[in-house]
N, C-alpha and C positions, 0 to 999 in steps of 0.2 A: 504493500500500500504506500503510495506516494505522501510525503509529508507534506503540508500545505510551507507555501513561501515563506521564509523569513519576516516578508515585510508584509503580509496577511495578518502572521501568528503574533506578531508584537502588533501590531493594529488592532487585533481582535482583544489583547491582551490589556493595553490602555482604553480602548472604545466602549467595550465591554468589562472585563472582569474585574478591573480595580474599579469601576463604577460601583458594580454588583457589592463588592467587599466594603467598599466607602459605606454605602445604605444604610446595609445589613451593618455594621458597629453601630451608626446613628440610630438605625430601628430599637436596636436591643438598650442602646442610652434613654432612648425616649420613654419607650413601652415603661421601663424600669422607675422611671421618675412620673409619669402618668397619675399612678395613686398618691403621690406627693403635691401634686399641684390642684388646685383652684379648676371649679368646672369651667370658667372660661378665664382663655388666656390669652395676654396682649399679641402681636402678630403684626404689628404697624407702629411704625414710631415716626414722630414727623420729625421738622429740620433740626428741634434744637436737639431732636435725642428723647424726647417724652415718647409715653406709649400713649396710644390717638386712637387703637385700632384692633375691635377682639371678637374674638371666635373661640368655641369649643374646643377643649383642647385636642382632643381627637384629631382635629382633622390636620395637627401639626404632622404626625408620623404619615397619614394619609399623599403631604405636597411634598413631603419628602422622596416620598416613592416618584409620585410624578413629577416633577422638576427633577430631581438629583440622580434619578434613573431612566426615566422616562426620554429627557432631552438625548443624553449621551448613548440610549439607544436609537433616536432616530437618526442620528450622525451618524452612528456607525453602518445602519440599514442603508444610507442611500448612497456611503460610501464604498462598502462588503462586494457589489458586484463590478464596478469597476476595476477594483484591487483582485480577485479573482480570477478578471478576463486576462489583467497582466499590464493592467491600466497602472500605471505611476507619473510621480512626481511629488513634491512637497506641499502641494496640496491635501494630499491625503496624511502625511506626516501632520499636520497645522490641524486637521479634523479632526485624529486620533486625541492631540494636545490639547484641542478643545473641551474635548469628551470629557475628559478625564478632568479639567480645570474648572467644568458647569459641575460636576458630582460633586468634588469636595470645596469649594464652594457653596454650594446651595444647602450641601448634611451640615455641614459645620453651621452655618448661620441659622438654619432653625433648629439644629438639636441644641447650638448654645442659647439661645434667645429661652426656649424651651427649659432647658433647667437649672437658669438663672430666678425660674420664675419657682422654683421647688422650695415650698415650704410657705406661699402667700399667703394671704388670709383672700385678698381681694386683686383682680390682675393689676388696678388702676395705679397699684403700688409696684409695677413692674422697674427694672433699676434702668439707666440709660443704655440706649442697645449699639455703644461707640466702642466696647470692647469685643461683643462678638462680631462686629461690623470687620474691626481689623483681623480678628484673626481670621473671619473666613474670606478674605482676600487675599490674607499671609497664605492659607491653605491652597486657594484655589491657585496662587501664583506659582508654587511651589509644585504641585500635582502638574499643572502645565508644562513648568520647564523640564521635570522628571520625566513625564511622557514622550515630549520630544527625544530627548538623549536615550530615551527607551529605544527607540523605531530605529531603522535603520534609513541611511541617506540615500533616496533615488533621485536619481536627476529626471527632470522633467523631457517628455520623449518629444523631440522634434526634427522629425526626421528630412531628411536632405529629396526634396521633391524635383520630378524629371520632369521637364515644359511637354504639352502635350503637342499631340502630329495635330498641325492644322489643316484645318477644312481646305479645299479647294473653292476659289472665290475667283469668281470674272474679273475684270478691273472695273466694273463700273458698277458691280455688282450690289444692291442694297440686301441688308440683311439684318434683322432682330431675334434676339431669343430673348423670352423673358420667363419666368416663374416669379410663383409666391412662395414661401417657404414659413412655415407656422412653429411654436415651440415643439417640445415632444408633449404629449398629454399626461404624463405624470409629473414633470416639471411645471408644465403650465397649472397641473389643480394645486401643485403645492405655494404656487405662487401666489395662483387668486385664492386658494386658503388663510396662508398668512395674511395677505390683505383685508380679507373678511375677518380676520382676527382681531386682526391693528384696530380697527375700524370699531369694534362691539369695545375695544379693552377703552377707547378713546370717548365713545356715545356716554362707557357706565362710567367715566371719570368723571363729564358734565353732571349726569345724571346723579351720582351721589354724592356731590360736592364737594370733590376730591382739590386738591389742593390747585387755583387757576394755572401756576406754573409750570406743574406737572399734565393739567386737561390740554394746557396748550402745546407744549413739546409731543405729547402723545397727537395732540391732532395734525400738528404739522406733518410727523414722523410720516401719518397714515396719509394725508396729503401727497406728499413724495411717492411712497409707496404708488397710490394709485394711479399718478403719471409715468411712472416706471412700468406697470405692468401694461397699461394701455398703449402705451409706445414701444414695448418689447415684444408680444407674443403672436407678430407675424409682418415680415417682412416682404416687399416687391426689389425682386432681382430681374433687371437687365444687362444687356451686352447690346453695344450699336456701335456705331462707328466713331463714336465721342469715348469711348471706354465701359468702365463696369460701373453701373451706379445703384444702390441699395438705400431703399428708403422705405420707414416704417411703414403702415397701412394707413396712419392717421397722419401723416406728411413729413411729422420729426417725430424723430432723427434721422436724418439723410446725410449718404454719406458715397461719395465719388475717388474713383482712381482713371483719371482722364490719360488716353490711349497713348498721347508722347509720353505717359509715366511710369509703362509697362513694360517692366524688365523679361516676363515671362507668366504664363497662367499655367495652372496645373489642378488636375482631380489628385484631390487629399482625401482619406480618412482621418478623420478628426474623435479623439475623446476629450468632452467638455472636462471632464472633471481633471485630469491630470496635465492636460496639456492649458487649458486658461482656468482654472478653478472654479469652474461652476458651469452655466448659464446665463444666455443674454448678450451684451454688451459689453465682451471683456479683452483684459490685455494680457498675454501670457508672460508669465514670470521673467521670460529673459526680456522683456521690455519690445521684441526684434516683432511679434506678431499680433497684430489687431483681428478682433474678430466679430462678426455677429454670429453666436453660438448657439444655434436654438436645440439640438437634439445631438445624440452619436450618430454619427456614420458617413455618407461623402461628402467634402464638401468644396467649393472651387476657391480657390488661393491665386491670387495675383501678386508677384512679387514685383514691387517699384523698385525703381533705378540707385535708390540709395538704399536698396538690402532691407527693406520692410516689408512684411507681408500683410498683406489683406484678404483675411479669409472670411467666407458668408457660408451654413450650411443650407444646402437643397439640392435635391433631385436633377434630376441627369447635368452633373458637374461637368460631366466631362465628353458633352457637346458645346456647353459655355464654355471649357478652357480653350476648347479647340477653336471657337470659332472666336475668340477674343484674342487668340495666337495668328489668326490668320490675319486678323483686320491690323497686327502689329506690324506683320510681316508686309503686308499689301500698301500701306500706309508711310512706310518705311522710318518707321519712328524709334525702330531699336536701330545703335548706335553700333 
């Protein structure tokens, strides 16, 4: 039986299991001090450090689970099958790091807050929440940079791509190809997910009279948010004789490589998550490649004159490269 990768088994190892281990110590601190405390207990302290904010104490061990396992499991799910296929980069190193630094962060802050509060009479008397504030930043910062130095160093994969055979073109020849190209659909629900999240956490912050600072950076956040998803989850790609031009469905962001600037075009396979770190609108770590990243699989790459690339994914890439090769060639705009 084959052993799974190095850099799986240490991914699986911070993503997951030192998650599970963080909890499960929390769980058992909490549950234990439970009969010690007050049936309700603080959970909210506003700026100066007072407790502002309470709930049954139950439901501390409860957000523990979700938040402090729950998060660091969905990182690691939607990272697990990239890292499997043989998808790398330090992308997925930084996720594992992440995992691991949302777990003990989130145990520590409510298991301390939690049995600080052991032995109340009443929660109102809860003490200022400035010391388990730092250590579960001390914890989380420290669980992060652990994890990393855990994982082993992959370089992010960008491989050296061959200019495509171009079309045969008349000389006076006119010619367009265009598509649309759309997120993938489990990107795009996670997207307008989180949005629909942002969006309900920002409505109940007016609505309960949460502190204006806070309703408002929440509402801008969600704000952002929903011009980002409206303007990313599907693209119009052509090719003419002016070059490659990509522009969202809703008009921005739009985005050109005019045909005297084309070094060469080519069909790529593209993985979002190792080679630009996600989805969307992004830049690959080496700085050298721009993308519009909507899903895995072909996508067409035009590489400019000064060694940058500009890659969009969609469907038959590699009749675009070809015939965005020819109109360079026909054109005479490579040097």
């Amino acid at each position: 039986m084959t052993r799974p990768d190095p850099a799986v088994r240490r991914f699986v190892l911070v993503a997951v299991w030192i998650p599970i281990a963080l909890v499960a110590a929390g769980l058992i601190v909490q549950l234990l001090a439970l009969p010690q405390l007050p049936p309700t207990v603080a959970v909210h302290w506003n700026a100066t450090g007072e407790a502002d904010g309470f709930a049954p104490a139950w439901t501390q061990p409860i957000m523990t689970v979700l938040f402090g396992l729950g998060l660091p499991l969905l990182m690691a799910v939607t990272s697990l099958g990239g890292l499997r296929r043989g998808d790398r980069g330090p992308t997925y190193r930084l996720m594992g790091a992440t995992a691991a630094a949302v777990s003990a962060l989130v145990t520590v802050a409510l298991t301390a807050t939690l049995v600080m509060q052991v032995g109340l009479d009443d929660a109102s008397q809860a003490p200022t929440v400035w010391g388990p504030l730092v250590a579960a930043l001390v914890a989380g910062a420290l669980a992060g940079v652990g994890a990393w130095f855990l994982q082993p160093r992959t370089p992010s994969p960008d491989a050296v791509t061959r200019p495509a055979v171009p079309l045969a073109l008349a000389a006076k020849e006119r010619v367009l190809w265009m598509r649309t190209t759309s997120m993938a659909t489990g990107a795009a629900v996670a997207v307008v997910a989180a949005v629909l999240l942002l969006v309900v956490v920002a409505v109940a912050a007016w609505v309960t009279g949460s502190d204006p600072v806070v309703a408002w950076l929440l509402t801008a956040v969600a704000v952002v948010l929903v011009f980002f998803a409206a303007t990313t989850l599907a693209f119009h790609v052509r090719v003419d004789d002016t070059g490659l031009h990509v522009q969202s469905v809703l008009g921005i962001p739009r985005f050109r490589v005019p045909l005297a600037d084309v070094q060469s075009a080519a069909r790529v396979l593209v993985n979002p998550m190792g080679e630009f770190g996600g989805w969307g609108v992004r830049i690959a770590p080496s700085g050298r490649r721009f993308g519009i990243v909507l899903r895995a699989g072909e996508a067409l790459e035009a590489t400019r004159r000064n060694g940058r690339r500009f890659v969009v994914t969609v469907d038959d890439a590699e009749t675009a490269a070809a015939l965005l090769e020819a109109l360079v060639q026909r054109a005479g705009a490579r040097p």
